[in-house]
C-alpha positions as CSV (number, residue, x, y, z in Angstrom):
1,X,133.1,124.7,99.2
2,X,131.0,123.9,96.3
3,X,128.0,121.6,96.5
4,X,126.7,118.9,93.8
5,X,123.0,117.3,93.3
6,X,123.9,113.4,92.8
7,X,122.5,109.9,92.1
8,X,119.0,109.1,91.8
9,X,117.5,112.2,91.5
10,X,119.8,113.6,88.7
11,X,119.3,109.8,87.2
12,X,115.4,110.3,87.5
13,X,115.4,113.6,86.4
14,X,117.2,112.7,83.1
15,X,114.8,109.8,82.3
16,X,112.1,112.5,83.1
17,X,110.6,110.4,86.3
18,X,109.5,112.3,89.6
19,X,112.2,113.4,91.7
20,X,111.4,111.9,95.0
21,X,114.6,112.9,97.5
22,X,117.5,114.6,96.7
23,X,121.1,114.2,97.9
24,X,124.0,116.1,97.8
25,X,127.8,116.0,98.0
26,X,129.7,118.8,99.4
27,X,133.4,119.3,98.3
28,X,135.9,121.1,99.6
29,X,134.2,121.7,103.4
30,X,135.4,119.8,106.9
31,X,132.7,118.9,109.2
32,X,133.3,121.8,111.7
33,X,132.6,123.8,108.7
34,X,129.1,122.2,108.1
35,X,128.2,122.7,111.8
36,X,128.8,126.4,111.7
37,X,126.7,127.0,108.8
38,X,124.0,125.1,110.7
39,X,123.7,121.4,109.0
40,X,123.4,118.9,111.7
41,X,125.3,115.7,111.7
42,X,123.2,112.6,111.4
43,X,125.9,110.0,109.8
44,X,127.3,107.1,112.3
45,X,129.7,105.8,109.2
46,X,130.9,109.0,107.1
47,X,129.9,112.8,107.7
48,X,126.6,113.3,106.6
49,X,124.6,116.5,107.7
50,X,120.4,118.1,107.2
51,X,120.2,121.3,105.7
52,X,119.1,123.8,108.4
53,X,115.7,124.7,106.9
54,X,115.0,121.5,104.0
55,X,116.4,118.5,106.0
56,X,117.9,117.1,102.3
57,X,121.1,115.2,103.3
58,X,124.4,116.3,102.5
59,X,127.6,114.3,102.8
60,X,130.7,115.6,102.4
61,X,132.6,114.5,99.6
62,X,134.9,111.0,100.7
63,X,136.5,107.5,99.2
64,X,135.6,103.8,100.7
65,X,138.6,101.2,101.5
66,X,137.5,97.5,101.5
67,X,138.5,96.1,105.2
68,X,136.6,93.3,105.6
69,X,133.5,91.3,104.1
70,X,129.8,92.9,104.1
71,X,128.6,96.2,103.8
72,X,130.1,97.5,106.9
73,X,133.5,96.2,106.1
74,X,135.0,99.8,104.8
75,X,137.2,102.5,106.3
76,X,135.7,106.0,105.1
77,X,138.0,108.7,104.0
78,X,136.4,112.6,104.1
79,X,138.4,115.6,103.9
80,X,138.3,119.0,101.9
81,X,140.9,116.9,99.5
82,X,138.6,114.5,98.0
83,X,137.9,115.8,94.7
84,X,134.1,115.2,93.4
85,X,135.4,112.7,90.9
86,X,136.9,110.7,93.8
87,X,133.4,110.2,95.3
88,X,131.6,109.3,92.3
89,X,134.3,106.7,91.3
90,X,132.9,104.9,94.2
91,X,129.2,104.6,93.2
92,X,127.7,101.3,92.6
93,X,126.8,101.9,88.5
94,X,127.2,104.6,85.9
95,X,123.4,105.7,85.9
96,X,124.2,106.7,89.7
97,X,127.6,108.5,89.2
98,X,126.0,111.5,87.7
99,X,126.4,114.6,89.2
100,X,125.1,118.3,88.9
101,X,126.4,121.7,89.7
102,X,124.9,124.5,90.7
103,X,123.8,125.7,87.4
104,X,123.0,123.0,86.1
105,X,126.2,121.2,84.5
106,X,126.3,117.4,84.6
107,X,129.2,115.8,85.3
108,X,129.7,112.4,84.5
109,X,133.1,110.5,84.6
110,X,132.2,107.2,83.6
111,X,129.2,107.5,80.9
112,X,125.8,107.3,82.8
113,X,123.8,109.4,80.5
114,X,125.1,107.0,77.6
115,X,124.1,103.7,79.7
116,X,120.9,105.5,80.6
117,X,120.1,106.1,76.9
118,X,121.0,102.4,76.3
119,X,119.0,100.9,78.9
120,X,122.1,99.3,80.5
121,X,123.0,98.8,84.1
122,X,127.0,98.7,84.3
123,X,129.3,98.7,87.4
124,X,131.5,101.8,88.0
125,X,134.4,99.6,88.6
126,X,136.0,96.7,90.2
127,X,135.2,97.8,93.1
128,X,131.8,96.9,92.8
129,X,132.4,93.4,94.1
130,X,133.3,94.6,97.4
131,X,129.6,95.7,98.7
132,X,127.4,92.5,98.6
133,X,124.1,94.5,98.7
134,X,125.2,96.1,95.2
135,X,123.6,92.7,93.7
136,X,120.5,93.2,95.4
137,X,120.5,96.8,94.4
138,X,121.0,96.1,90.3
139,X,118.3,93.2,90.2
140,X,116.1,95.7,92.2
141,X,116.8,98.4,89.3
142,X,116.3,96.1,86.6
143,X,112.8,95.5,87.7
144,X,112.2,99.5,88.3
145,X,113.6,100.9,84.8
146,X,113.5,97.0,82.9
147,X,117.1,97.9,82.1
148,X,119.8,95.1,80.8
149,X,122.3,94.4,83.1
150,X,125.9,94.4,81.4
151,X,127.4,91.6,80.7
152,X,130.7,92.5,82.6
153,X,128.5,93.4,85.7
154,X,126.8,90.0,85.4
155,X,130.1,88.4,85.8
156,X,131.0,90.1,88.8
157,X,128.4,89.8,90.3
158,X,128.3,85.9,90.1
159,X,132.3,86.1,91.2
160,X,130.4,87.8,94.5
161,X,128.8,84.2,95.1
162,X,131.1,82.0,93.7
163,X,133.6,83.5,96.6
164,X,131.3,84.0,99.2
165,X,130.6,87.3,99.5
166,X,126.9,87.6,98.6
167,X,126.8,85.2,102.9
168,X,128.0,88.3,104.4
169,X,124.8,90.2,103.8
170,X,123.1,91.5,106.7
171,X,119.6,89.8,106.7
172,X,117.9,93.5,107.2
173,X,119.8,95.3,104.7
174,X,118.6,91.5,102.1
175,X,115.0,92.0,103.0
176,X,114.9,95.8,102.6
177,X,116.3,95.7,99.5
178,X,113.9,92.9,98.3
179,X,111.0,94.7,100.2
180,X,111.9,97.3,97.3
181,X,112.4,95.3,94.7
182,X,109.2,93.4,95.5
183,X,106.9,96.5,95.1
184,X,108.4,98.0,91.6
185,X,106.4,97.9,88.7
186,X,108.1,94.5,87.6
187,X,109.4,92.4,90.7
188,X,109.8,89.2,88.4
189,X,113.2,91.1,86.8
190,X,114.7,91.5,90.4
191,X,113.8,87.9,90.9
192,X,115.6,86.5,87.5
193,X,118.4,89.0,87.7
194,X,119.0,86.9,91.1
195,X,118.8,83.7,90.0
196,X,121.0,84.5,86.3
197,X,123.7,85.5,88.5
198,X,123.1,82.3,91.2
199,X,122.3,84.9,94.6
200,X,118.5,83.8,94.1
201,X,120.0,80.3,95.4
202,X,121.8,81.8,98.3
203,X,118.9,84.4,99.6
204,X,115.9,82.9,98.8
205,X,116.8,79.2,97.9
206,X,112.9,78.1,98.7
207,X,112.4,80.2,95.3
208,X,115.0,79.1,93.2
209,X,114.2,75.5,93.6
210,X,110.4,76.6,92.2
211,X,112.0,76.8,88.5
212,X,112.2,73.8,86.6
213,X,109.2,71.9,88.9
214,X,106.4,71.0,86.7
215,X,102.7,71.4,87.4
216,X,99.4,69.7,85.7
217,X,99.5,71.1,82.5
218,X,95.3,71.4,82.6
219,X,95.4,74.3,85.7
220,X,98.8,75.5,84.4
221,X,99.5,76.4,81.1
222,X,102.5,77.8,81.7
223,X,103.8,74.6,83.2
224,X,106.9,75.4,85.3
225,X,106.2,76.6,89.1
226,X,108.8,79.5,89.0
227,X,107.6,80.8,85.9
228,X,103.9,80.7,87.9
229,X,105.1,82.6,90.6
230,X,106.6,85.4,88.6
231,X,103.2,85.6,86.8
232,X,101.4,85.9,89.7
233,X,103.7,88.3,91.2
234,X,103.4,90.7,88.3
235,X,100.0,90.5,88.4
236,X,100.3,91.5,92.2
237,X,102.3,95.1,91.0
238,X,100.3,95.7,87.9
239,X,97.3,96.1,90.2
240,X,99.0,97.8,92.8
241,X,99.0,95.6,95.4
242,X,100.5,96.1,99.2
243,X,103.9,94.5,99.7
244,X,102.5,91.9,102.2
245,X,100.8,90.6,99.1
246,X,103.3,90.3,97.2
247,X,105.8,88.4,99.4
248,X,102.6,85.9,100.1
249,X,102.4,85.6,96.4
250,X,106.0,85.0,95.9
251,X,106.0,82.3,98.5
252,X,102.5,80.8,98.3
253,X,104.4,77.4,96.1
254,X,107.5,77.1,98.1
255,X,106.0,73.5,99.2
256,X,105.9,72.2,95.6
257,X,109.6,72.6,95.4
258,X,110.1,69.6,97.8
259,X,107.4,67.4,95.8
260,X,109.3,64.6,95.1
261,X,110.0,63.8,91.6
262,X,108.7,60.5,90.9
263,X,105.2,62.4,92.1
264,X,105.1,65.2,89.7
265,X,103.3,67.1,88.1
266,X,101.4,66.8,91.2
267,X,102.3,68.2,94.3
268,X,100.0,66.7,96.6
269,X,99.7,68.2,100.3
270,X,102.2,70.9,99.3
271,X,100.0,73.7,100.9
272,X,101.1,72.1,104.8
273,X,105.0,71.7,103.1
274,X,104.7,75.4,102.1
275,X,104.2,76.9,105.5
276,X,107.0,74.2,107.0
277,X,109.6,76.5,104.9
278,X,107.9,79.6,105.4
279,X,108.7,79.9,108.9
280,X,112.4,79.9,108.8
281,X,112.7,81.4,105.7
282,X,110.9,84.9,107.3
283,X,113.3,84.0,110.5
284,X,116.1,83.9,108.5
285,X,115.5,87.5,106.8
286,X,114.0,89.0,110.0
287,X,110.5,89.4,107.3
288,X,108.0,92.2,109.3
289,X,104.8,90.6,111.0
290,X,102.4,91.8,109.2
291,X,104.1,89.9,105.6
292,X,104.8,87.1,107.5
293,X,101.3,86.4,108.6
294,X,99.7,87.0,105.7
295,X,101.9,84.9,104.0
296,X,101.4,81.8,106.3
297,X,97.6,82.5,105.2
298,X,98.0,82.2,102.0
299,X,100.7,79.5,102.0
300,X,97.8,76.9,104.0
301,X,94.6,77.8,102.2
302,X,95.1,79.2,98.6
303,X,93.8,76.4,97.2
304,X,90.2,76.7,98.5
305,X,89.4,79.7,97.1
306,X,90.0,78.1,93.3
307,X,87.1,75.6,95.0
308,X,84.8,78.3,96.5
309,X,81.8,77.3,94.8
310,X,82.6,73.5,95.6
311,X,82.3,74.2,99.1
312,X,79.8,73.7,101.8
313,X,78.6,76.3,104.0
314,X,80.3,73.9,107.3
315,X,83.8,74.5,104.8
316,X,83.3,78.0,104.4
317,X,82.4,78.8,108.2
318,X,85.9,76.6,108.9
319,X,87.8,78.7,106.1
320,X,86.3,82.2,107.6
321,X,87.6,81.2,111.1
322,X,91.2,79.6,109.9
323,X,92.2,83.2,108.2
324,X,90.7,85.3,111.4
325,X,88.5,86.5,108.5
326,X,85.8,87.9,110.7
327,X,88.5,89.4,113.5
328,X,90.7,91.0,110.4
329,X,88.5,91.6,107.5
330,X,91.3,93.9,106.0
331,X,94.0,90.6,105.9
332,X,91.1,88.5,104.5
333,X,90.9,91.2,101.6
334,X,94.7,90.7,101.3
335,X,94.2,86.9,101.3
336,X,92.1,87.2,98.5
337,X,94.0,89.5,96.5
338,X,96.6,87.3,96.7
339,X,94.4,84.0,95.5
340,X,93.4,86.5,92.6
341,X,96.9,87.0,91.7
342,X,97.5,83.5,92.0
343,X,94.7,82.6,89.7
344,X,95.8,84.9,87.0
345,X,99.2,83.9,87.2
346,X,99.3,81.7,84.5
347,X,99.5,81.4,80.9
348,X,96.2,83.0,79.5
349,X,94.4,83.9,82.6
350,X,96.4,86.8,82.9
351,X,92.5,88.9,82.1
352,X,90.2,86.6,83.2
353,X,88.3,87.5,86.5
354,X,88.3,85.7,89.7
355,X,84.9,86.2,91.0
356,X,85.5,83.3,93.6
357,X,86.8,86.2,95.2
358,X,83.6,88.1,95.6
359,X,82.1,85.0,96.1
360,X,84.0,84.3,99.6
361,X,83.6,88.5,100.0
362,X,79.8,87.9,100.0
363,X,79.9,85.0,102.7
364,X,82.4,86.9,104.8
365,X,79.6,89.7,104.7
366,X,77.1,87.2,105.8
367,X,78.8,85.3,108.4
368,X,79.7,88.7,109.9
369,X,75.9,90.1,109.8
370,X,74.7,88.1,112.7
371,X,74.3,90.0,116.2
372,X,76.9,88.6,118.0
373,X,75.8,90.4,121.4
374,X,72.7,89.4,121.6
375,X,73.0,85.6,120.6
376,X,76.3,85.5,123.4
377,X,73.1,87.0,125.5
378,X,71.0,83.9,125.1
379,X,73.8,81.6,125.6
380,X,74.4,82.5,129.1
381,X,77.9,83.1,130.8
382,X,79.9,80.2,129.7
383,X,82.3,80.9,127.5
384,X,82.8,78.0,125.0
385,X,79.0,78.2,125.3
386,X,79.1,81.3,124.1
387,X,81.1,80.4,121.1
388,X,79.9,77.6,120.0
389,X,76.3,79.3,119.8
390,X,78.1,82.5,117.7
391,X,79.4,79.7,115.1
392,X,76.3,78.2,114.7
393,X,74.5,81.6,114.2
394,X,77.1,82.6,111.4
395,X,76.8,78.7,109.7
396,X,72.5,79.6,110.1
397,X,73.5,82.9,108.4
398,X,75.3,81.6,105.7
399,X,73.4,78.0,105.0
400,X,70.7,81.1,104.2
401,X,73.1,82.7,101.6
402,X,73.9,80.0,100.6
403,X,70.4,78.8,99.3
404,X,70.1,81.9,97.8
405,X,73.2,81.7,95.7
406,X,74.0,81.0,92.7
407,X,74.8,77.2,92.3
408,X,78.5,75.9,91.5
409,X,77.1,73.8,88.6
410,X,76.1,77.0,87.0
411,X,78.9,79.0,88.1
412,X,81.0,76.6,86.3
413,X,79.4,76.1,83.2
414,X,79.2,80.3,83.0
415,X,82.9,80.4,84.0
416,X,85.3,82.1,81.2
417,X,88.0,79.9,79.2
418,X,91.5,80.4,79.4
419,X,92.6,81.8,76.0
């Protein structure tokens, strides 16, 4: 029996990045074996066993026959037989079909260490084509390592949509693999490694229909929609922002991809429209809650906050109560982040700072100072009674603030220039 360290972390450790999980491939062993040295068996599909005292995984060495579409559509071979070449022949891309020894020997069949010198993400073989979620999983590397993507891989890979293969993904393995993609350092390479090879259409067709829609040229600079959106959702990773951030950012515009053409560069109303294809779109990929929410959020109101000084204290109040602002402070502070991102997703705002933000942050803090108990105490038992007294405390609260802050006209004439 001898045991290998394989993929990501030998990958990782050779371009010197943290080593986050390890795995391991065991050749030579049968799974009674395993058991009697104390792994335990955790693998539905192919033999794969915890190490009695570190839990790593190890899987015992095995080759993959294509029986049918998806990622489920294999028969798994494992026996003492398979030879360690045989498993790594049936990796997704070089950089992952590295493997180590015991003493530290690579071994690497099909020239990973060369690709991962060149920066270049290249299939093992043609057997890449048989595993639809391998597309998602090379657009979700080329935005972790901002590696090229062969040329030969990129054909395959649109051969997997031209025939049909790229339907038979399983919407929970699609969204975990974009979940992924979305919260590396540059999520705007997963999303044009998706659309170069025409998936982007197929998975997330609200997005792809983004590119090539023009906006006013006086708010955005950078003129095409798509091209916004991947501003804005590189802004969204370069400050570290949570992943239900991100997917609002990347789907705050869908509306202004059905904006007919004889109205554009406007795009008039699109907030509503954006919302409409949110729904399905998050039904369709089974999208958590807590993304979809904020996302719906963001998708209806982004546009006010650009306005925030514009806005009356009644228009504020109505803004604070459509977000749940005062119930879920944390998902108004998401809200925002987004509308930052979005603000600085374009063509020479990328530095400048959004202090509508803090702005709305302020009245939030205002609107949410009042003593709720006591004026509910006042208003007797009735419950609408009750309410409508707390909303007109928190519009008293923040008509105060509001006298007391600084003017839009002067905002605006302080405000910074786009470069």
């Amino acid at each position: 029996m001898k045991i290998y360290t394989v993929g990501g972390a030998v990958r990782d450790e050779l371009l010197g990045l943290p080593v986050k999980d390890r795995d391991y491939v065991v050749v030579g062993a049968t799974s009674e074996e395993m058991v009697r040295l104390g792994y335990q068996p955790v693998g539905k599909d192919f033999p794969v066993f915890l190490h009695p005292q570190t839990h790593e995984e190890y899987a015992l060495a095995r080759t993959e026959r294509k029986t049918a579409r998806g990622y489920k559509g294999f028969q798994v071979y494992a026996s003492p037989e398979v030879t360690l070449e045989q498993d790594l022949a049936r990796r997704d891309l070089t950089v992952n079909a590295i493997a180590k020894d015991s003493v530290g020997q690579l071994i690497d069949p099909h020239g990973g260490r060369a690709d991962l010198s060149a920066g270049i993400l290249r299939h093992v073989s043609p057997a890449f084509v048989e595993d639809p979620v391998r597309i998602l999983r090379v657009a979700r590397f080329a935005a972790r390592f901002g590696f090229r993507i062969a040329d030969e891989t990129q054909e395959l890979m649109r051969s997997m949509v031209e025939n049909g293969e790229i339907d038979a993904l399983v919407a929970e393995r699609a969204w975990q693999e974009l979940a992924r993609g979305l919260m590396e350092q540059a999520p705007s390479r997963m999303i044009l490694a998706l659309r170069e090879c025409g998936a982007l259409a197929r998975i997330l067709p609200e997005v792809d229909r983004l590119f090539g829609v023009p906006q006013p040229e006086r708010w955005h600079p950078e003129v095409d929609t798509g091209i916004h959106t991947l501003l804005g959702l590189d802004y969204a990773a370069a400050h570290g922002y949570a992943l239900p951030v991100r997917f609002a950012v990347l789907t705050h515009d869908l509306g202004k991809g059905t904006t007919p053409k004889e109205e554009w560069p406007r795009h008039i109303a699109h907030e509503q429209r954006s919302a409409a294809l949110l729904k399905p779109l998050c039904q369709r990929l089974r999208v958590p809650n807590d993304c979809r929410e904020l996302a719906l959020v963001v998708a209806r109101f982004h546009g006010l906050p650009h306005r925030a000084w514009e806005l009356r204290p009644e228009t504020i109040l109505k803004l604070l109560l459509d977000t749940d602002a005062l119930r879920q402070p944390p998902r108004f502070e998401q809200f925002l982040q987004a509308c930052t991102a979005d603000y600085c997703g374009r063509a020479g705002y990328e530095n400048l700072p959004f202090e509508q933000a803090d702005y709305l942050r302020a009245a939030l803090h205002a609107a949410a100072g009042i003593d709720a108990g006591a004026v509910a105490k006042l208003a007797g038992d009735h419950p609408l009674k009750i309410r409508d007294k707390v909303q007109e405390a928190r519009l008293e609260a923040l008509l105060r603030w509001h006298s007391t802050a600084p003017r839009a006209v002067e905002r605006q004439q302080n405000a910074p220039l786009p470069r």
